[in-house]
DSSP file (Angstrom, degrees, kcal/mol; ACC not computed):
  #  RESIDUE AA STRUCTURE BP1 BP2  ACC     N-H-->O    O-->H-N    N-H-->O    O-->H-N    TCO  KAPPA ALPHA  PHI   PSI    X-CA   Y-CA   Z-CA
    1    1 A X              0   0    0      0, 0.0    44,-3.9     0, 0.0     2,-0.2   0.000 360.0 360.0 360.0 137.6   52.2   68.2 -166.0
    2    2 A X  E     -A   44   0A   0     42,-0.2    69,-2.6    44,-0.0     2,-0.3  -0.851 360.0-163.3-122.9 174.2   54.3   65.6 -168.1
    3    3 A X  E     -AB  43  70A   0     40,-0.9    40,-1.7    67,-0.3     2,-0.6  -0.931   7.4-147.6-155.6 105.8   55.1   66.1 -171.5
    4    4 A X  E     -AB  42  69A   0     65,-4.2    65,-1.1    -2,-0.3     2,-0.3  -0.801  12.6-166.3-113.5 151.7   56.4   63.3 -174.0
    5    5 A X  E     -AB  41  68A   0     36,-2.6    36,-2.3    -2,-0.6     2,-0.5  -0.746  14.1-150.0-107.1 153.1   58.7   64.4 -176.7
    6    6 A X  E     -AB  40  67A   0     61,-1.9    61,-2.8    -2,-0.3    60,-2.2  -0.982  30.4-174.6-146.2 104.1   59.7   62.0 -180.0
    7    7 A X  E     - B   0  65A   0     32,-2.5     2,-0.4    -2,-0.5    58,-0.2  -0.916  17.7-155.3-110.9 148.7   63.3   63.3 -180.6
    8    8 A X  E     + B   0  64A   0     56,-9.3    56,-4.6    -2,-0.3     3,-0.1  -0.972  65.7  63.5-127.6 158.0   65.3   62.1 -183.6
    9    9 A X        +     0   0    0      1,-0.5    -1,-0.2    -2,-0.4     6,-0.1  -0.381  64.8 120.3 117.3 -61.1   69.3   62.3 -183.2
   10   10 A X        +     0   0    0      1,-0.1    -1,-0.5    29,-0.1     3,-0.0  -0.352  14.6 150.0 -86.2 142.6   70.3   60.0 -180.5
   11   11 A X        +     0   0    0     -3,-0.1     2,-0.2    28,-0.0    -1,-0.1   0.057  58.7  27.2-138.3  18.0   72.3   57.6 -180.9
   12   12 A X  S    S-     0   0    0      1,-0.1     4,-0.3    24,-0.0    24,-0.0  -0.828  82.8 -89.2-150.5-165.8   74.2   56.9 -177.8
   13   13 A X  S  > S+     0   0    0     -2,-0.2     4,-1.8     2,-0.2     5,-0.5   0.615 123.4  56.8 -74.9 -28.5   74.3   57.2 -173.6
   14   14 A X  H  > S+     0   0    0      1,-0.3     4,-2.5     2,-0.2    -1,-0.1   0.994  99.8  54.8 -81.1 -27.7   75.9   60.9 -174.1
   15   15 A X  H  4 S+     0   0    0      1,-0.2     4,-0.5     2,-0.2    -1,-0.3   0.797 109.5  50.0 -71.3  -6.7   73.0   62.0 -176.3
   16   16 A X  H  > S+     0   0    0     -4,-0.3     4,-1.4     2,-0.2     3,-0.4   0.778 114.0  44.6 -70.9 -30.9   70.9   60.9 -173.2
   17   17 A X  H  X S+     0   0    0     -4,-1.8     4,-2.2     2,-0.3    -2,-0.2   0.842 114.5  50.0-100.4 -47.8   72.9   62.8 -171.1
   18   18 A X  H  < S+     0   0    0     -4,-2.5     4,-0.5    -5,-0.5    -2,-0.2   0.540 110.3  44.5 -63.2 -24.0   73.0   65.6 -173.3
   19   19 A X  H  > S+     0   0    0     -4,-0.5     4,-1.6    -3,-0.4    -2,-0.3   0.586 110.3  53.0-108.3 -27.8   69.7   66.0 -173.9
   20   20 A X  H  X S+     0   0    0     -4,-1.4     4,-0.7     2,-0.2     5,-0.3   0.968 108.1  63.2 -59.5 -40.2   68.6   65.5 -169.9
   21   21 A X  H >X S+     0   0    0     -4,-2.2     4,-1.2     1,-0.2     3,-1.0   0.946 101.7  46.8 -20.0 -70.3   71.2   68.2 -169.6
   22   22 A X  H 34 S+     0   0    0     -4,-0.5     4,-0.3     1,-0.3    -1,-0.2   0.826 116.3  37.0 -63.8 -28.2   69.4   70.5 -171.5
   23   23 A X  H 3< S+     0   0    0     -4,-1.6    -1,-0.3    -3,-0.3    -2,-0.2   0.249 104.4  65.5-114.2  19.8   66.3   70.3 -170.3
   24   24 A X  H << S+     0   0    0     -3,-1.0    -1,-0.2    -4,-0.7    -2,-0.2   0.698  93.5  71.2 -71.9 -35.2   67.2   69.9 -166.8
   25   25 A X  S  < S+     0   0    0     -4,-1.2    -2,-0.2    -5,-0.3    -3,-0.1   0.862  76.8  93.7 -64.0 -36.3   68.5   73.4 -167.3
   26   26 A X  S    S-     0   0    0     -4,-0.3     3,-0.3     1,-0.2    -3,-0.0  -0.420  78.4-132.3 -74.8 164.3   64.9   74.8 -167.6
   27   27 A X  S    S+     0   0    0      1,-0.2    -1,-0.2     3,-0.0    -2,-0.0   0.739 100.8  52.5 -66.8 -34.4   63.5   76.1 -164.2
   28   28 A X  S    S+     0   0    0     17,-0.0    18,-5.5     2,-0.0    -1,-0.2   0.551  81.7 112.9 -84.6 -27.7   60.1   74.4 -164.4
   29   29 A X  E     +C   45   0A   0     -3,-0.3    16,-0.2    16,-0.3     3,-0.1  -0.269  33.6 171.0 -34.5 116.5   61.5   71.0 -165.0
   30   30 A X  E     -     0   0A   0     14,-3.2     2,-0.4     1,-0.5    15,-0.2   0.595  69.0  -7.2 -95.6 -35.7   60.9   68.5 -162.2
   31   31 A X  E     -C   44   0A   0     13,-1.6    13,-3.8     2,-0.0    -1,-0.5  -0.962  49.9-171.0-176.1 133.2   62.2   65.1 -164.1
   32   32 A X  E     +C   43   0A   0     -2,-0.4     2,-0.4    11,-0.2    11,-0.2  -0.998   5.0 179.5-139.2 137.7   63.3   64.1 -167.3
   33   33 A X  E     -C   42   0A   0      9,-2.0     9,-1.8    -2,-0.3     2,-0.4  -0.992  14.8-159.4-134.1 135.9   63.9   60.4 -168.1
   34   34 A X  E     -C   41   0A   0     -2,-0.4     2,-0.4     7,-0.2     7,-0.2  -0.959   8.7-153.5-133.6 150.3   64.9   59.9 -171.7
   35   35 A X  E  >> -C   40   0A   0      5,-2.9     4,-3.3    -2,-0.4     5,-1.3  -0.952  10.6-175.0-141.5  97.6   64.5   56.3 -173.4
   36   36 A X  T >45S+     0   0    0     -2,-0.4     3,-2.0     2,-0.2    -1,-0.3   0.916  94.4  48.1 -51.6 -79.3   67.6   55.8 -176.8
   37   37 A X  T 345S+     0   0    0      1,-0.3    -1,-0.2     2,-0.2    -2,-0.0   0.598 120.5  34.3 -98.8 -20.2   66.1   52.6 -177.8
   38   38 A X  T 345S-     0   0    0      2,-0.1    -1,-0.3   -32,-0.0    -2,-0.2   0.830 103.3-134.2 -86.1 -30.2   62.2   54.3 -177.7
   39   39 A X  T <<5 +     0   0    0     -4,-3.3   -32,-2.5    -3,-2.0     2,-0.2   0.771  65.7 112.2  74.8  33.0   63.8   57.9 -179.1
   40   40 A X  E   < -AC   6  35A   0     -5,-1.3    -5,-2.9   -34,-0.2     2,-0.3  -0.815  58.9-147.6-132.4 169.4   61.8   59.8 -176.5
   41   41 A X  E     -AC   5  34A   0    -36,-2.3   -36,-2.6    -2,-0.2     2,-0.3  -0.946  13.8-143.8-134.0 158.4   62.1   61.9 -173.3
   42   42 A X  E     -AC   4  33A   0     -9,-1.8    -9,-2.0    -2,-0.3     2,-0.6  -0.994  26.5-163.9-101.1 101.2   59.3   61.9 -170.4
   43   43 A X  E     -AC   3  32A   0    -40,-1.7   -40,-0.9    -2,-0.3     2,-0.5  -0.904   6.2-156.7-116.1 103.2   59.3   65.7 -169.1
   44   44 A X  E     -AC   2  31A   0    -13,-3.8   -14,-3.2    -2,-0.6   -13,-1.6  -0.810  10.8-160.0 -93.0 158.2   57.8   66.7 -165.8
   45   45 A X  E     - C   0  29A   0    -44,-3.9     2,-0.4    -2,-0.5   -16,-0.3  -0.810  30.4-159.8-115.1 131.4   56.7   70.0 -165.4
   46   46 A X  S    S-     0   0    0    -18,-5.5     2,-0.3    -2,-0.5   -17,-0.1  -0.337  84.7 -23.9-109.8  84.5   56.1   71.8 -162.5
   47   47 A X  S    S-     0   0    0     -2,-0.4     2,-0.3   -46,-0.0     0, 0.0  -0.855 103.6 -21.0 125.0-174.2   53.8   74.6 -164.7
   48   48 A X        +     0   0    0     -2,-0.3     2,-0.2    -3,-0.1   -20,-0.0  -0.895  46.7 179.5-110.6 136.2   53.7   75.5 -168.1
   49   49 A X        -     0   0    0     -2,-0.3     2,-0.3   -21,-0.0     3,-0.1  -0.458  31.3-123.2-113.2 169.5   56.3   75.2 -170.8
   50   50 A X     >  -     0   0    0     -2,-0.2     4,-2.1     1,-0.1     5,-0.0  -0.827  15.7-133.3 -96.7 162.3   55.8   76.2 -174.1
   51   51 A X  H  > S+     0   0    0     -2,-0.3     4,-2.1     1,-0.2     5,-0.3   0.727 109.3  54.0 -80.1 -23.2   56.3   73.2 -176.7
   52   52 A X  H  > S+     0   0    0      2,-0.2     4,-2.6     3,-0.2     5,-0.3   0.958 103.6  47.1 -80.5 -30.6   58.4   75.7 -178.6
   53   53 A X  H  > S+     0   0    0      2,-0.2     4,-3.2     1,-0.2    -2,-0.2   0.999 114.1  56.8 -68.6 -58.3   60.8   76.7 -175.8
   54   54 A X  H >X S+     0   0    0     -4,-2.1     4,-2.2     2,-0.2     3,-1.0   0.858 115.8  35.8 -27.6 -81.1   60.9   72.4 -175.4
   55   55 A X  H 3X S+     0   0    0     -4,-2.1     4,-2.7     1,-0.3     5,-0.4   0.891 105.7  64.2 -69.3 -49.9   62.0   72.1 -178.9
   56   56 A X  H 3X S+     0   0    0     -4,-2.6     4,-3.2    -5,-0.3    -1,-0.3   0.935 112.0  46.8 -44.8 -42.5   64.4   75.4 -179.2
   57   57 A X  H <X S+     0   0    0     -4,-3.2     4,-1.2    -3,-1.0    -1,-0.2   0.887 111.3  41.3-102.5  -7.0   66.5   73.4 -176.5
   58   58 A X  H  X>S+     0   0    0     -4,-2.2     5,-3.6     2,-0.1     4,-1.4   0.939 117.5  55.1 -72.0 -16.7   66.8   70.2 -177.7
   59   59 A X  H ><5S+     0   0    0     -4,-2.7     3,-1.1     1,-0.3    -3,-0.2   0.962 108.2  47.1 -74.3 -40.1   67.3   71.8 -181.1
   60   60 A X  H 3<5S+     0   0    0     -4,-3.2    -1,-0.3    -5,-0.4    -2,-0.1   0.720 106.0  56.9 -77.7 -12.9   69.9   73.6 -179.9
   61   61 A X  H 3<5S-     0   0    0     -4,-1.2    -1,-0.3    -5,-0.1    -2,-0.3   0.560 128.5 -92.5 -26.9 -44.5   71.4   70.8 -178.3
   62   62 A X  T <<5S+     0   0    0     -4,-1.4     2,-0.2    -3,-1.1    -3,-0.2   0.676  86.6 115.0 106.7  21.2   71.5   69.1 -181.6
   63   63 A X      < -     0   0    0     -5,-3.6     2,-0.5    -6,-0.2    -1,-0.3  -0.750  56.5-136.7-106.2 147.9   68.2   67.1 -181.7
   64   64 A X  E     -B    8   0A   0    -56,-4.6   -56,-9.3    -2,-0.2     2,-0.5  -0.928  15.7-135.1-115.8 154.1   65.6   67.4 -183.7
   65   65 A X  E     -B    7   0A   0     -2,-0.5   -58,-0.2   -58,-0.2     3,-0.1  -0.703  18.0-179.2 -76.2 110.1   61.6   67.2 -182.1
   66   66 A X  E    S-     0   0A   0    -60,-2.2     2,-0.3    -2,-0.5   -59,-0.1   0.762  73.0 -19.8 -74.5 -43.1   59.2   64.8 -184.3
   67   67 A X  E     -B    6   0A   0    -61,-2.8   -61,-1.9     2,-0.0     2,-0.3  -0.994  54.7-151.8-158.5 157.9   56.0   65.5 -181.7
   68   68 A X  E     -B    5   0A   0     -2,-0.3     2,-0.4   -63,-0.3   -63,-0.2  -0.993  22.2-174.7-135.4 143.2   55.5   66.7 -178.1
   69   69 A X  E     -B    4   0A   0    -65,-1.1   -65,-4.2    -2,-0.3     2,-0.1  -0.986  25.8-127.2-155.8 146.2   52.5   65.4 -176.5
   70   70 A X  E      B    3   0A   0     -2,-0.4   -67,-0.3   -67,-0.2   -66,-0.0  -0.339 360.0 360.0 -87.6 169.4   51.0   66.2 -173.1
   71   71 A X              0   0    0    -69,-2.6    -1,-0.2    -2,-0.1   -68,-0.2   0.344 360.0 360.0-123.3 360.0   50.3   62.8 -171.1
């Protein structure tokens, strides 16, 4: 399952890094590719995440989530 997420916040390579951080971190995460200049991340899952547990860690990270949408 992929999952793309519209975050708003970044404005540099260490909020890409910061935010693949975080969501590397969950267990169900296969691959995350995050795109500054588009303001989105590309999430594979291996299972199901919830879209709030996706937003509780970029938020807590220091991002905020606009939309999650499954692809």
């Amino acid at each position: 399952m992929k999952k793309k997420i519209t975050i708003e916040g970044m404005s540099c390579g260490h909020c890409v890094a910061h935010v693949e951080k975080a969501l590397k971190a969950i267990e169900e995460v296969i691959e995350v590719q995050v795109n500054l200049a588009e303001k989105n991340a590309i999430v594979e899952l291996n299972g199901d995440v919830a879209d709030a547990k996706l937003t509780e860690i970029i938020e807590d990270a220091g991002y905020d989530v606009v939309a999650i949408e499954n692809q």
